[in-house]
Each structure stands twice: as C-alpha cells, then as structure tokens.
MMTF fields as JSON, N, C-alpha, C and O atoms, coordinates in Angstrom:
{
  "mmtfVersion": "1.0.0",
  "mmtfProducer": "UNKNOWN",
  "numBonds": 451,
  "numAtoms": 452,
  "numGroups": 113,
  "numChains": 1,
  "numModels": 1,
  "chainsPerModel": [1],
  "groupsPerChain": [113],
  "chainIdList": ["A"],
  "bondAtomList": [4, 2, 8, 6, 12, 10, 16, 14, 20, 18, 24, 22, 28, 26, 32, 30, 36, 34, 40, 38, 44, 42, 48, 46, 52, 50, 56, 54, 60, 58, 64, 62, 68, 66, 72, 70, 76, 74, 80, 78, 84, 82, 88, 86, 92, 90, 96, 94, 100, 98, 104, 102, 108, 106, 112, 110, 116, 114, 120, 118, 124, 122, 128, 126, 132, 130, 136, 134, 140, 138, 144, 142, 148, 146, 152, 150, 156, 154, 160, 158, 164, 162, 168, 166, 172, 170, 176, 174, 180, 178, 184, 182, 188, 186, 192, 190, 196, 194, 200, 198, 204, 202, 208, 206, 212, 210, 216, 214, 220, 218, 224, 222, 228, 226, 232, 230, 236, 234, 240, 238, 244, 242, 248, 246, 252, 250, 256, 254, 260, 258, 264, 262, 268, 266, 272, 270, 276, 274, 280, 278, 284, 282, 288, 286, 292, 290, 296, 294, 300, 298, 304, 302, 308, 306, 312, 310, 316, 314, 320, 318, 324, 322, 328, 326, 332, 330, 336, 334, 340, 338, 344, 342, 348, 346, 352, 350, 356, 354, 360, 358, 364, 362, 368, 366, 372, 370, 376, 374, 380, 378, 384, 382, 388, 386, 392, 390, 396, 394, 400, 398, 404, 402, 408, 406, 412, 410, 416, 414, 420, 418, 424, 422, 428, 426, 432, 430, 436, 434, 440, 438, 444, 442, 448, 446],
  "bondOrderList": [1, 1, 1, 1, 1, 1, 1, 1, 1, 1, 1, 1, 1, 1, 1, 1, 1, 1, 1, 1, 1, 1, 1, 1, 1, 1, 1, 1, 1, 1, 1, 1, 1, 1, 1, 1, 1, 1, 1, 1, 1, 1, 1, 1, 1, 1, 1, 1, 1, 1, 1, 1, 1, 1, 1, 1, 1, 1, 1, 1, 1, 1, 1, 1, 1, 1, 1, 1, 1, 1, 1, 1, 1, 1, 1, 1, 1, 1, 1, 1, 1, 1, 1, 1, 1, 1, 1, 1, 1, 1, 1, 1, 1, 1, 1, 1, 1, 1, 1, 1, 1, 1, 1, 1, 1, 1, 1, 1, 1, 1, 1, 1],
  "groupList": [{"groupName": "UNK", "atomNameList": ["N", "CA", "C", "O"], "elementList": ["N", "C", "C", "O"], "formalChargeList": [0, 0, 0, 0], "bondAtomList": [1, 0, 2, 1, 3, 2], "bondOrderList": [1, 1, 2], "singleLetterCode": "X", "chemCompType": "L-PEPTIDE LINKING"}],
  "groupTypeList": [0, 0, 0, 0, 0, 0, 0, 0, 0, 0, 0, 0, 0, 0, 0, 0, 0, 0, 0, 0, 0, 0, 0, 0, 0, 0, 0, 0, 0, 0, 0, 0, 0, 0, 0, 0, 0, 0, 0, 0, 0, 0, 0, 0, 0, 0, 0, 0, 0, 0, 0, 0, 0, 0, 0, 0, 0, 0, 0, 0, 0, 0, 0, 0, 0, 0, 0, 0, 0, 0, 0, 0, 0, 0, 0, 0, 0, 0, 0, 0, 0, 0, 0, 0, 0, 0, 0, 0, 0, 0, 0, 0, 0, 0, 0, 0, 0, 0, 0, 0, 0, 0, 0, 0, 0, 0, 0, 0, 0, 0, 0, 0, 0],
  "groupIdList": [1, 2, 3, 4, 5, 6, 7, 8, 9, 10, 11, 12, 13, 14, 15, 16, 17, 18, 19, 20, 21, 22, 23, 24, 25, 26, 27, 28, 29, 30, 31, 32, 33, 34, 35, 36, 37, 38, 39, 40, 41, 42, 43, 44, 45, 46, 47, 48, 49, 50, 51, 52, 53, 54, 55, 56, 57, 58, 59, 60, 61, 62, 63, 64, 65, 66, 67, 68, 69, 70, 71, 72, 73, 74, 75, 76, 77, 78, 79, 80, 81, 82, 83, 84, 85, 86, 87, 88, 89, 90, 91, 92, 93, 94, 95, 96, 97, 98, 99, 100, 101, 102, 103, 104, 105, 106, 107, 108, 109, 110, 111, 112, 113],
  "secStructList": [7, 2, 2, 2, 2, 2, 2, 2, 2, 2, 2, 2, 2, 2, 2, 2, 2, 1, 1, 7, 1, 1, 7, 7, 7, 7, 7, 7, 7, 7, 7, 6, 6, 7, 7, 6, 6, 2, 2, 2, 2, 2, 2, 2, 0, 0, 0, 0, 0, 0, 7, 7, 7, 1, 7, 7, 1, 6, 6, 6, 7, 1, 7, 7, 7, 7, 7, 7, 7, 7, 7, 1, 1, 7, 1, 1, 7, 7, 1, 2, 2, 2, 2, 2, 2, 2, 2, 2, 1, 7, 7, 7, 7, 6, 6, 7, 1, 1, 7, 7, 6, 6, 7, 1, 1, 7, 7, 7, 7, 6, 6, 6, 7],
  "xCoordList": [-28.324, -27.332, -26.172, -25.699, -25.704, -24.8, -24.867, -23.93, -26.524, -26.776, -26.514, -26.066, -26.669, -26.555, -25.341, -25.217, -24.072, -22.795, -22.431, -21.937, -23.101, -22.493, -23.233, -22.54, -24.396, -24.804, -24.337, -24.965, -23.604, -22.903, -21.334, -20.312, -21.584, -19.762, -19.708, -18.798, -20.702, -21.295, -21.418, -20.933, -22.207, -22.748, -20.874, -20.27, -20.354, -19.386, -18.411, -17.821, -18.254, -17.213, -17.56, -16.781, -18.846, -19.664, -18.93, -17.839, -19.723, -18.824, -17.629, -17.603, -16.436, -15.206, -14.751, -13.81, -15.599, -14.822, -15.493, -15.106, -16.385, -16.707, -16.249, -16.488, -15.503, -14.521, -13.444, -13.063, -12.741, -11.308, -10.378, -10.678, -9.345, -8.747, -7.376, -6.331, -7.405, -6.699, -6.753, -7.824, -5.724, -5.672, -5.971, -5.273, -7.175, -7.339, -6.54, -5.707, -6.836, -6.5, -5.531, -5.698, -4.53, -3.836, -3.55, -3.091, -4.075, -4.109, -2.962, -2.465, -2.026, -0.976, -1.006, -0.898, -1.156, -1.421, -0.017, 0.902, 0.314, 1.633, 0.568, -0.536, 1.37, 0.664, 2.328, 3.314, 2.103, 2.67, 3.474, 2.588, 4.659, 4.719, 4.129, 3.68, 4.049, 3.105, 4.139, 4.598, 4.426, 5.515, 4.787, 3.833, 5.375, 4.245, 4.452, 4.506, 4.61, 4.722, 2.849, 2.034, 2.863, 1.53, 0.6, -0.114, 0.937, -0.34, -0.603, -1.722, 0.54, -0.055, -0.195, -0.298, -0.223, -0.634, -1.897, -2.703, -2.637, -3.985, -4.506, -5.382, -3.782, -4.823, -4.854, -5.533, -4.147, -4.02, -5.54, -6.457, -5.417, -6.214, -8.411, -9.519, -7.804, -9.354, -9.828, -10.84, -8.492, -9.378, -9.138, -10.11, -8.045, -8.409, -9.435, -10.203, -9.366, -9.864, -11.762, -12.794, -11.525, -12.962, -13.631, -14.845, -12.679, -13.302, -13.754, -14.521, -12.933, -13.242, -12.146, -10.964, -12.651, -11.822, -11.66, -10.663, -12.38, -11.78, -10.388, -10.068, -9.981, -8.426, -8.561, -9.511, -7.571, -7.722, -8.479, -8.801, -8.523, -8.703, -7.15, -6.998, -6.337, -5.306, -3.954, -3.036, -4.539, -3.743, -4.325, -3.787, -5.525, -5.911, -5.972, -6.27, -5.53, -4.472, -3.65, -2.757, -4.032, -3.137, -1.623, -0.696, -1.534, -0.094, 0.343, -0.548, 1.37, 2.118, 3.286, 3.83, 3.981, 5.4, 5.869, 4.921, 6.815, 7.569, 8.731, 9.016, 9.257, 10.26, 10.714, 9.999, 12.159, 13.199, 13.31, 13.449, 13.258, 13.73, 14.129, 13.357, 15.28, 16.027, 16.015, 15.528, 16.488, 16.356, 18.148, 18.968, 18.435, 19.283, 20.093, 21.313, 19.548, 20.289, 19.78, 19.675, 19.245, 18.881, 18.693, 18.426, 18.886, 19.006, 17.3, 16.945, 16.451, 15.357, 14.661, 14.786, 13.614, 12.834, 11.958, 11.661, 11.104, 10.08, 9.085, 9.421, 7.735, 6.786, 6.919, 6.516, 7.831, 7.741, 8.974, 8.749, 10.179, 11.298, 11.041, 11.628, 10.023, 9.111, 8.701, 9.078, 7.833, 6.483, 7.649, 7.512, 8.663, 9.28, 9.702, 9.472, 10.745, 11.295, 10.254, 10.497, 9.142, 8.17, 7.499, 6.581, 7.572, 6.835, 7.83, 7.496, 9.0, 9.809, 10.76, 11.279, 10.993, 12.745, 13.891, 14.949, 13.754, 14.621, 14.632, 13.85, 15.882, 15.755, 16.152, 16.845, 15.643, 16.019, 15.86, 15.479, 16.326, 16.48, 15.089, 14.081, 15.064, 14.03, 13.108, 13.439, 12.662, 11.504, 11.659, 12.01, 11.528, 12.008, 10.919, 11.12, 9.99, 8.8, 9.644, 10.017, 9.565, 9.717, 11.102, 11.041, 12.05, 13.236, 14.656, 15.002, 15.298, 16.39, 17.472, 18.095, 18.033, 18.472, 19.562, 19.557, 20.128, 21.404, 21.241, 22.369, 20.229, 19.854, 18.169, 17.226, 18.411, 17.056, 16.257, 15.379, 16.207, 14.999, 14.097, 14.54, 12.705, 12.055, 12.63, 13.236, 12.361, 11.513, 10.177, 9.118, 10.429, 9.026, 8.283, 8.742, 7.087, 6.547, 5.758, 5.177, 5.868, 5.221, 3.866, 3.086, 3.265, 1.918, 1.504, 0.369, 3.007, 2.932, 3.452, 3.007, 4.21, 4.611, 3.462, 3.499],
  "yCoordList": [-3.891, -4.023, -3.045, -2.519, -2.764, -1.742, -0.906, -0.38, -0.208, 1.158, 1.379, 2.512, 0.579, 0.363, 1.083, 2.158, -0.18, 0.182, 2.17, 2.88, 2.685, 3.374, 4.838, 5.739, 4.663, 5.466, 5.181, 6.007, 4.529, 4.596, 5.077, 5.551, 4.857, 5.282, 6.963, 7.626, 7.388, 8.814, 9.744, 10.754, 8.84, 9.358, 9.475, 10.546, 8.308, 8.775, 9.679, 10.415, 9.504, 10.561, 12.021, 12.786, 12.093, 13.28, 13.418, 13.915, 12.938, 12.459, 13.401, 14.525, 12.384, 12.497, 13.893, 14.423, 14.628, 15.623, 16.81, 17.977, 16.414, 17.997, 17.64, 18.177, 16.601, 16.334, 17.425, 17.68, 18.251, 18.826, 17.807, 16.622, 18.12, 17.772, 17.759, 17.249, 18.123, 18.473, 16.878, 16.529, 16.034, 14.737, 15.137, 16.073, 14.708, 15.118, 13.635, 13.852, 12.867, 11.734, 11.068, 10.945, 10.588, 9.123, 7.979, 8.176, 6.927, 5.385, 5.06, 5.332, 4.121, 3.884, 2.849, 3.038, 1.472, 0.022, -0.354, 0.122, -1.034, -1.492, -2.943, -2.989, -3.973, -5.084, -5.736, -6.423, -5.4, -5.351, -6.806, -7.654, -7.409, -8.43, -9.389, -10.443, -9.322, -10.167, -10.067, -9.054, -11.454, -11.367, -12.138, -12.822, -12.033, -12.308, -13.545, -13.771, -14.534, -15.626, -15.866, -16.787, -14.855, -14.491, -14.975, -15.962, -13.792, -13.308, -14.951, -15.445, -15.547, -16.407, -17.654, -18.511, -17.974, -19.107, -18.647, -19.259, -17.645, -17.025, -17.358, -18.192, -16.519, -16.96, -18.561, -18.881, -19.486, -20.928, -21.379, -22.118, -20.766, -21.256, -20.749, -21.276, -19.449, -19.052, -20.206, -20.888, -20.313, -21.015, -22.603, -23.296, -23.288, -24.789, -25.226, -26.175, -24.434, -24.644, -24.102, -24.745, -22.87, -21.998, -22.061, -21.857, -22.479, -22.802, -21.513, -21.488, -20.464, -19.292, -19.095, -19.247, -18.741, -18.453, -16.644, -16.142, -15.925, -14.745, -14.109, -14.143, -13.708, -13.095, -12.114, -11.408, -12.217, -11.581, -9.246, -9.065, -8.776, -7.886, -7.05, -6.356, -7.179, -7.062, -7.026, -6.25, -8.609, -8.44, -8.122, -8.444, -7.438, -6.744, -4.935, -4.081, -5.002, -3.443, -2.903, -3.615, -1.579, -1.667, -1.123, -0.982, -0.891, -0.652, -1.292, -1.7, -1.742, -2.676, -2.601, -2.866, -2.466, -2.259, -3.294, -3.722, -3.639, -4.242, -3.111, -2.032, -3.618, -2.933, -4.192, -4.917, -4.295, -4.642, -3.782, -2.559, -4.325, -3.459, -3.86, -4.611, -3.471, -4.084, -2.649, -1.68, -2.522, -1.576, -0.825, -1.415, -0.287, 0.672, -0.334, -0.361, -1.158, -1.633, -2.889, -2.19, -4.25, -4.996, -5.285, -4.351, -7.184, -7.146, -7.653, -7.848, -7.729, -7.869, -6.939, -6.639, -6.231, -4.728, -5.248, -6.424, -4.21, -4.46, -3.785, -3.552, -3.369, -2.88, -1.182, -0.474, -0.724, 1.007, 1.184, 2.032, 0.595, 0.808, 0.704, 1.344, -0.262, -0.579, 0.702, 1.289, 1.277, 2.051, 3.434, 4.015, 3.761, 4.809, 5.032, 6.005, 3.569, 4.03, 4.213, 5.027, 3.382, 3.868, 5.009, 5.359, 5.376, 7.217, 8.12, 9.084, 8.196, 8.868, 8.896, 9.874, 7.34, 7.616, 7.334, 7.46, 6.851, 6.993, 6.397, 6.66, 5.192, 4.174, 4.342, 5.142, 3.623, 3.891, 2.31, 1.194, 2.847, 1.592, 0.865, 1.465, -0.32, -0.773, -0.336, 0.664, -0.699, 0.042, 1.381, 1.768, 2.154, 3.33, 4.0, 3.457, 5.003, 5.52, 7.273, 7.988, 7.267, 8.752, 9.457, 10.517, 8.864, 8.983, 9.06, 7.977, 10.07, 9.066, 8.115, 8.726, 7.042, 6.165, 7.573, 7.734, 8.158, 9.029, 10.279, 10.74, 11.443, 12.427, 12.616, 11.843, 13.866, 14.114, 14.57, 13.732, 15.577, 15.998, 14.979, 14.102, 15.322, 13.916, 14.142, 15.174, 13.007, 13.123, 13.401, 13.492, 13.53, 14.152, 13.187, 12.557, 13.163, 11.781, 12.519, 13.6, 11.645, 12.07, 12.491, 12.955, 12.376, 12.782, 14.028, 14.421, 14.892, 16.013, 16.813, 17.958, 16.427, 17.312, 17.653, 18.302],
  "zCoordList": [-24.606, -23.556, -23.782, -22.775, -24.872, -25.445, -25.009, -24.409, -25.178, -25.39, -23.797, -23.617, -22.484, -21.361, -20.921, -20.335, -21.549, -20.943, -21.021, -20.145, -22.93, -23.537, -22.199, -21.725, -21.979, -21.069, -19.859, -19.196, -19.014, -17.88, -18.424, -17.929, -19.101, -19.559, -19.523, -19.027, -20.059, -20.58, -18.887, -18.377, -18.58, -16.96, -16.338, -16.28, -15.999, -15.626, -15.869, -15.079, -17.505, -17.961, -17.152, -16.584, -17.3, -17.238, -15.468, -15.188, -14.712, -13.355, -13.021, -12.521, -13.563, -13.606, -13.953, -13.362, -15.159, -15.641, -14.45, -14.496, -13.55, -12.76, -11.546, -10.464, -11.812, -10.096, -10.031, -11.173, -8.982, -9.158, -9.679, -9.536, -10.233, -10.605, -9.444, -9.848, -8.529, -7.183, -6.501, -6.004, -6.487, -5.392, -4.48, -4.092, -3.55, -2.126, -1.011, -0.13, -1.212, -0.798, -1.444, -2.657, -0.953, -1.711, -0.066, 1.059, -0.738, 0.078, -0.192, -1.285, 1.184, 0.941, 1.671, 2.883, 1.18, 1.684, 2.233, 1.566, 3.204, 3.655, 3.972, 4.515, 3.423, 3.932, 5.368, 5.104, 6.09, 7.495, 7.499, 7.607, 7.435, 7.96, 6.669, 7.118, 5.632, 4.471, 3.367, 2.84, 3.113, 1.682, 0.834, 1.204, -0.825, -1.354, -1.369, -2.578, -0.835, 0.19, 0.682, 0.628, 1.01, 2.51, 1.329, 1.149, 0.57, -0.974, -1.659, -1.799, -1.985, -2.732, -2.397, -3.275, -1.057, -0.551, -0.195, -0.896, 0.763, 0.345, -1.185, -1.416, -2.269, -3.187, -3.642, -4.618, -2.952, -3.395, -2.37, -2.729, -1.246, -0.215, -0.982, -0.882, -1.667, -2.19, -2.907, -2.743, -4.083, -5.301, -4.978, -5.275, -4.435, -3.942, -2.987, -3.142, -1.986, -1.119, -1.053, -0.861, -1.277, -1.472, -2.295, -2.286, -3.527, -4.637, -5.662, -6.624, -5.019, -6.003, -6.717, -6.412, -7.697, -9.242, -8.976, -9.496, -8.38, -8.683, -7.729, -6.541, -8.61, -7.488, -6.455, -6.117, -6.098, -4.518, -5.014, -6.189, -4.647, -4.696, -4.967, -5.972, -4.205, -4.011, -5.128, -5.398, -5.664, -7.097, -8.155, -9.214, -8.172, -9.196, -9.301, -10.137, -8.017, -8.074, -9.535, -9.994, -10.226, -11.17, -10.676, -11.474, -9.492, -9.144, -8.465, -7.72, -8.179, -6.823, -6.454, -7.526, -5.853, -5.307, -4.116, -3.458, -3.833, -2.878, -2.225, -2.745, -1.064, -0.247, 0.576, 1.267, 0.33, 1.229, 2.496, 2.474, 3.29, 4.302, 5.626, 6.222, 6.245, 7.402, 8.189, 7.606, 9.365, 10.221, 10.477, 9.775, 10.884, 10.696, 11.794, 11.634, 12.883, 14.358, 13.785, 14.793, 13.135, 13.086, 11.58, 10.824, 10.89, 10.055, 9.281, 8.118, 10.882, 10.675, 11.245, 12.433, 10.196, 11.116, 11.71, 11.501, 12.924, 13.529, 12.706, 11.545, 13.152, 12.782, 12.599, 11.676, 14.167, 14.376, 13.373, 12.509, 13.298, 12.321, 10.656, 9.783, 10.499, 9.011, 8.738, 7.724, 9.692, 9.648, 9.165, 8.088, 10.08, 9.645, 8.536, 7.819, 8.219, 6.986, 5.637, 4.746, 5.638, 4.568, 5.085, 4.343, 5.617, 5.624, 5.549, 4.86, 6.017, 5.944, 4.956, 4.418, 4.713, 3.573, 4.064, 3.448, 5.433, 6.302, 7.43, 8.344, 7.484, 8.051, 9.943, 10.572, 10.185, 11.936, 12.809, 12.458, 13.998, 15.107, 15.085, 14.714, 15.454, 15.587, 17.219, 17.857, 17.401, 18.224, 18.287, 19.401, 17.536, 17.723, 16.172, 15.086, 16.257, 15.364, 15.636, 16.566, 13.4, 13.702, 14.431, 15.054, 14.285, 14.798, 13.676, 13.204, 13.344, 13.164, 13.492, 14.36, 13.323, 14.488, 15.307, 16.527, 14.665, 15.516, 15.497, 15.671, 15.348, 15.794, 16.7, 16.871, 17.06, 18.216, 17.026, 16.815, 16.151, 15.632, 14.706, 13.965, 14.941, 14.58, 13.009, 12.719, 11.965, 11.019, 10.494, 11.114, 9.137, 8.622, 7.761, 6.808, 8.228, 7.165, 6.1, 6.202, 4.975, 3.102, 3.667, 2.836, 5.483, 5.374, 5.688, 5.957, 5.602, 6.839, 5.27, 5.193, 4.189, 2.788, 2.159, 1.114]
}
C-alpha cells in the first residue's frame, strides 16, 4: 500500500514540476450575502441532521478571509456596491457596479491588472 501512495506522490511531483510556473487562473469565491452565521448552521444541518461527519468543502479551504463591508451611501451594501468594492478596492453607492460613488471614470477591477 506504501509503495502505492510513494508512486502517486512521484507521478505527481513529476506533474507539477513540468507545469509553468506562470498563475494562469486565480478563483475568487465571494460567498454573497453568507456570514459565517450561513456556514455554520449548514455545517450543523450536514452532521445533525444528514448525519455526515465530513466538513463542508468550504472549510477545508487552506485560505479564508472575511470582509466587512458597508456601501459608501448605506450602512448596509447591496450585491452591485459588494461586488465593486471587492474587485476594485473601492467603495461606492449602492446599486451602482464599477463606479466611484463621486466621479464619472469607471473603476478598474483586480480582473482587468
């Protein structure tokens, strides 16, 4: 069974090292409207209820972050005022995508750098 793992380990290394080394992609999860409120009454609902012991996918992420965030006109954001300030950096009116709340030229989102 050893000799198993030690040859998939091998295969992959092998893998890994003739990948570029160049990030082509990076995923950037916003769970919309979900506090971890959302998260862990879900995972109460898997394992009481479903009866599964394994954790969500989600919290076995090795990275995780949170964001506060209120809208530039409101002390509660919408979705298009959310959506901006995490792509951009830069907070704005609510219904309002890609804007800053008090000038015309758009912003630039981390997908366009």
């Amino acid at each position: 069974m050893k000799i198993r793992y030690i040859i998939l380990s091998v295969i992959t290394l092998i893998a890994s090292l003739s990948v570029s080394a160049k990030v082509r992609y990076v995923f950037y999860f916003i769970g919309d409207g979900m506090g971890m409120g959302h998260v862990n009454t879900t995972q109460y609902y898997n394992r009481m209820v479903l009866g599964n012991d394994t954790p969500l996918l989600m919290i076995q992420f090795p990275v995780a972050s949170q964001a506060q965030t209120y809208s530039a006109s409101a002390p509660i954001t919408d979705s298009a005022a959310a959506g901006t300030a995490l792509s951009t950096g830069s907070k704005t009116r609510n219904y309002t995508i890609g804007l800053a709340p008090d000038t015309i030229p758009p912003l630039i989102s981390i997908a366009r750098k």
